[in-house]
C-alpha positions as CSV (number, residue, x, y, z in Angstrom):
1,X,0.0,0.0,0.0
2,X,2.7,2.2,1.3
3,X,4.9,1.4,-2.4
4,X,1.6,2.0,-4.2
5,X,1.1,5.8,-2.3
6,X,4.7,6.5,-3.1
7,X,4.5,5.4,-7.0
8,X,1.4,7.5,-7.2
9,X,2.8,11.2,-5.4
10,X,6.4,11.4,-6.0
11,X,6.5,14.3,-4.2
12,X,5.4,12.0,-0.8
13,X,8.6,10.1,-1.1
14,X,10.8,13.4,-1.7
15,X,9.2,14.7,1.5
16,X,9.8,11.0,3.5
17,X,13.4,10.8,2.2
18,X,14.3,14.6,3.0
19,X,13.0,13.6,6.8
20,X,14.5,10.6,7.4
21,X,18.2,12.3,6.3
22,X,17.4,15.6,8.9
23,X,16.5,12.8,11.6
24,X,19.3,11.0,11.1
25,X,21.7,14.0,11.0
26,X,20.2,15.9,13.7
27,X,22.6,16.6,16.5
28,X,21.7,14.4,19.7
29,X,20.6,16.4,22.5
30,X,22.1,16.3,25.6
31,X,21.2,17.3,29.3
32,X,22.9,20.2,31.2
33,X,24.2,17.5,34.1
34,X,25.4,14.8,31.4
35,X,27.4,17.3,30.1
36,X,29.1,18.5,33.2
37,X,29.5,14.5,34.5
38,X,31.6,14.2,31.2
39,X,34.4,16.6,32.4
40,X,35.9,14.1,34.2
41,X,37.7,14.1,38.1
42,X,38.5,17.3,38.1
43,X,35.1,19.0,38.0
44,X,34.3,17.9,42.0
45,X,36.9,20.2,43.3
46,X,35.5,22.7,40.8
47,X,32.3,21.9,42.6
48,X,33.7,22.6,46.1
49,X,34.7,25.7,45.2
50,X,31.4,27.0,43.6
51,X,29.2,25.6,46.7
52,X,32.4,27.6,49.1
53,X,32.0,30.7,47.0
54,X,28.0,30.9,47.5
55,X,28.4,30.1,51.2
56,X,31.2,32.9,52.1
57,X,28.8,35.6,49.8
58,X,25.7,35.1,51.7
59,X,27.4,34.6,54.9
60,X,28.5,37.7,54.6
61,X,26.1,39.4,52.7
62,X,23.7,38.4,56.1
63,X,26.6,39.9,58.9
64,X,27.7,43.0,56.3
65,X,23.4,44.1,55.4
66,X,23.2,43.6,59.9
67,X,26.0,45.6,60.4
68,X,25.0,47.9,58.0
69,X,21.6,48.7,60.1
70,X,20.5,51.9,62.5
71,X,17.9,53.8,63.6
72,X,17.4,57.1,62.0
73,X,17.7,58.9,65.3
74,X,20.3,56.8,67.0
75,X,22.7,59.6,66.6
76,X,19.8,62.7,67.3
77,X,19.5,60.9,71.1
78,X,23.0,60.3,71.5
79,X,23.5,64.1,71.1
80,X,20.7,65.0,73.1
81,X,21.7,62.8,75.9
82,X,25.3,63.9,75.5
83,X,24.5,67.9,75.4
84,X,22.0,67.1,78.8
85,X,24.9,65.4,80.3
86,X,23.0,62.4,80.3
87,X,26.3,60.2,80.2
88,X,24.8,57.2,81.2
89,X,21.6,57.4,78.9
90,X,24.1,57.4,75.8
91,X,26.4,55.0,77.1
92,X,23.6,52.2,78.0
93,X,21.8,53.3,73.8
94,X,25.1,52.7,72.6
95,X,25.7,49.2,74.4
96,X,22.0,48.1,73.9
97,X,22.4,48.8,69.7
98,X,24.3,46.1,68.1
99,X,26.3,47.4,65.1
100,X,29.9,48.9,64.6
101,X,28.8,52.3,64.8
102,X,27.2,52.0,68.2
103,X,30.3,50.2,69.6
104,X,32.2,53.1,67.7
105,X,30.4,55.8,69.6
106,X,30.1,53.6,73.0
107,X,34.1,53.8,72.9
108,X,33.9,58.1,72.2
109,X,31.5,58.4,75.1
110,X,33.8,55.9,77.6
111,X,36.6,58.4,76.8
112,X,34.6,61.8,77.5
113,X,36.8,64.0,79.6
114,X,40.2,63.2,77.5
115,X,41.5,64.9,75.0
116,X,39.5,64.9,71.7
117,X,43.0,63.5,69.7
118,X,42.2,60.6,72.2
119,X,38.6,60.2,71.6
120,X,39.4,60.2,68.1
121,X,42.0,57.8,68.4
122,X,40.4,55.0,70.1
123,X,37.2,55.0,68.0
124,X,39.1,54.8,64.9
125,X,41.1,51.7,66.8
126,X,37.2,50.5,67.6
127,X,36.6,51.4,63.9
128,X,39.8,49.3,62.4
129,X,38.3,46.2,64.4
130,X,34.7,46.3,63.0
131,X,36.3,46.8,59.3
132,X,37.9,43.3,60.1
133,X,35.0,41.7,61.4
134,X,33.2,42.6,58.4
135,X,35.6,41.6,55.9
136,X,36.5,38.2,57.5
137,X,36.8,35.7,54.5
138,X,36.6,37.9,51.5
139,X,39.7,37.0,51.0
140,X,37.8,33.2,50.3
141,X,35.9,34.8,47.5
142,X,39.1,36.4,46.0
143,X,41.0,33.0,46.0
144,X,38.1,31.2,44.7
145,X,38.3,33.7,41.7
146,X,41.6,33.1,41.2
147,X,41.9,29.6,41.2
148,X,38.7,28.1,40.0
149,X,39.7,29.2,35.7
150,X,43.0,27.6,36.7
151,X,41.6,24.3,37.8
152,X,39.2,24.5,34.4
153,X,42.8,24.8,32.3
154,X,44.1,22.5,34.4
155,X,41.5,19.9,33.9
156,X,41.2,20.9,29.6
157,X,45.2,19.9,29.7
158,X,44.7,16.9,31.6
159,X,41.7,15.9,29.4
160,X,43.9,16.9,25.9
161,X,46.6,14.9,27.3
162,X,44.4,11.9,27.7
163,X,42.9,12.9,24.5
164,X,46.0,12.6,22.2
165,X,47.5,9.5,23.9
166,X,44.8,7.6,23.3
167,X,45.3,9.1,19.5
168,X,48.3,7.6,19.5
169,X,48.2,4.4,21.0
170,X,45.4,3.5,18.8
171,X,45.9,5.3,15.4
172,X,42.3,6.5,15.4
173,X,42.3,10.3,14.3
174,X,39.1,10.8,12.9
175,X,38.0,14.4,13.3
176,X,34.9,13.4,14.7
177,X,37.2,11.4,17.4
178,X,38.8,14.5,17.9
179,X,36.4,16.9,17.9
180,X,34.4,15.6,20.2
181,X,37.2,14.9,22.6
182,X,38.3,18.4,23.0
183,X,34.8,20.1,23.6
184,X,34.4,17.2,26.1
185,X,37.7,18.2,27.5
186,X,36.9,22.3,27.4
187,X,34.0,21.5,29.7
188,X,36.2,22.0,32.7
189,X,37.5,25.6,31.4
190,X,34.3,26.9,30.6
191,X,33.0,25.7,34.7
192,X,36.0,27.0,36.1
193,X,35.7,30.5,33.9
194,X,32.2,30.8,35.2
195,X,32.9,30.1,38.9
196,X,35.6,32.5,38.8
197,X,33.5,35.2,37.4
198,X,30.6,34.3,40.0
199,X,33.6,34.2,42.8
200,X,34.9,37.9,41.2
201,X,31.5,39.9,40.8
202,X,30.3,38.1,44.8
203,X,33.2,39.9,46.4
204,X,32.7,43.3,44.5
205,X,29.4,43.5,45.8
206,X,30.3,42.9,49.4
207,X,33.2,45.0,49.3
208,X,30.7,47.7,47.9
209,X,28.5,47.1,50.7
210,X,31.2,47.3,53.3
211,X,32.2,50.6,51.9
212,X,28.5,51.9,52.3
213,X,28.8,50.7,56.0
214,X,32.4,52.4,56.6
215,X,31.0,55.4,55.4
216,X,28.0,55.7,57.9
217,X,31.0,54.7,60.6
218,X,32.8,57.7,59.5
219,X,29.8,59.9,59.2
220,X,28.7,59.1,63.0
221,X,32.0,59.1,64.2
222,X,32.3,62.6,62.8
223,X,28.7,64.1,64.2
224,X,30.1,62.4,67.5
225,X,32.9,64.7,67.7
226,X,31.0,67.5,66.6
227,X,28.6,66.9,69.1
228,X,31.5,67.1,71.7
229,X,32.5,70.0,70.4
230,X,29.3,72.1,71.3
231,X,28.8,73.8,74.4
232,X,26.5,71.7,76.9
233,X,23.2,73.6,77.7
């Protein structure tokens, strides 16, 4: 029945033929995690590092955005309990807020009475350790950056290596062969090029938003000063 269709409508069998040849030369697909499985050993330590480098950025993303948060009129009462001489109303604010720029201005108003060169000195010291705390383990993020496209070059050597041995040893250098041994082998450059980049733009942002938060340090630690500065009423 089939032969009898084609011998009537030519065209029918054109059509049949010109499918069959796209199907058969139609590129297999492949899933995202069946390609990354055939980059070989190398990719789980390229996998350690990408889950390290999303752990340090939110880690400290979480402590940096805390740090980074005060009241509006945290430094309005400080300055009216300073210019009352309200000492201890200041002091016990300052202890009862939890962020660097209350533990800045808790160490200025333990110091009231010395010389403001003095005050100034030991809340920049306070100011020096709360710049630390929040930058604990960027350094993570900027290793991570570094190494990660090294391990992907590492592993595309390894794999070309393997790659032209086995050329070699068996005399089979078809370009097919070889072709799809290097863009197997490339996988590991391309995931350690994109980990690095992830690593790289992470610690940007937290080093952007550690700025923001040394910046409202200096701003209070300045109004502090000021404050001092006025005459008491």
């Amino acid at each position: 029945m089939m032969w009898l269709l084609l011998q009537i409508n030519p065209q029918l069998a054109d059509t049949t033929g010109t499918a069959a040849v796209a199907a058969a030369t139609a590129p297999a697909q492949i899933s995202l995690w069946s390609l990354l499985d055939k980059g070989g050993f190398i990719m789980y330590p390229l996998y350690l590092l990408l889950v390290g480098a999303i752990f340090v950025f939110f880690e400290r993303l979480i402590a940096i955005r805390k740090a980074s948060k005060i009241e509006d009129n945290f430094m309005s009462m400080i300055r009216d309990n300073i210019m009352t001489g309200n000492l201890s109303a200041a002091r016990t604010l300052a202890k009862n807020t939890n962020n660097p720029v209350a533990r800045i201005i808790d160490k200025g108003i333990q110091r009231i009475g010395k010389p403001i060169d003095a005050i100034e000195k030991s809340m920049e010291n306070v100011g020096k350790l709360e710049m630390y705390k929040m930058e604990r383990n960027l350094s993570v993020l900027s290793l991570i950056a570094g190494i990660a496209p090294m391990f992907g070059f590492l592993g595309t050597i390894i794999g070309m290596i393997q790659l032209f041995y086995g050329i070699a040893s068996t005399g089979n250098f078809t370009l097919n062969d070889i072709a799809g041994g290097i863009y197997v082998k490339m996988i590991t450059s391309g995931t350690g090029l994109i980990i690095g980049l992830l690593a790289y733009i992470g610690h940007n942002v937290l080093t952007a938003q550690i700025d923001k938060t040394a910046n409202k340090m200096e701003v209070a630690s300045s109004d502090f000063i000021d404050v001092l500065q006025e005459p008491t009423r």
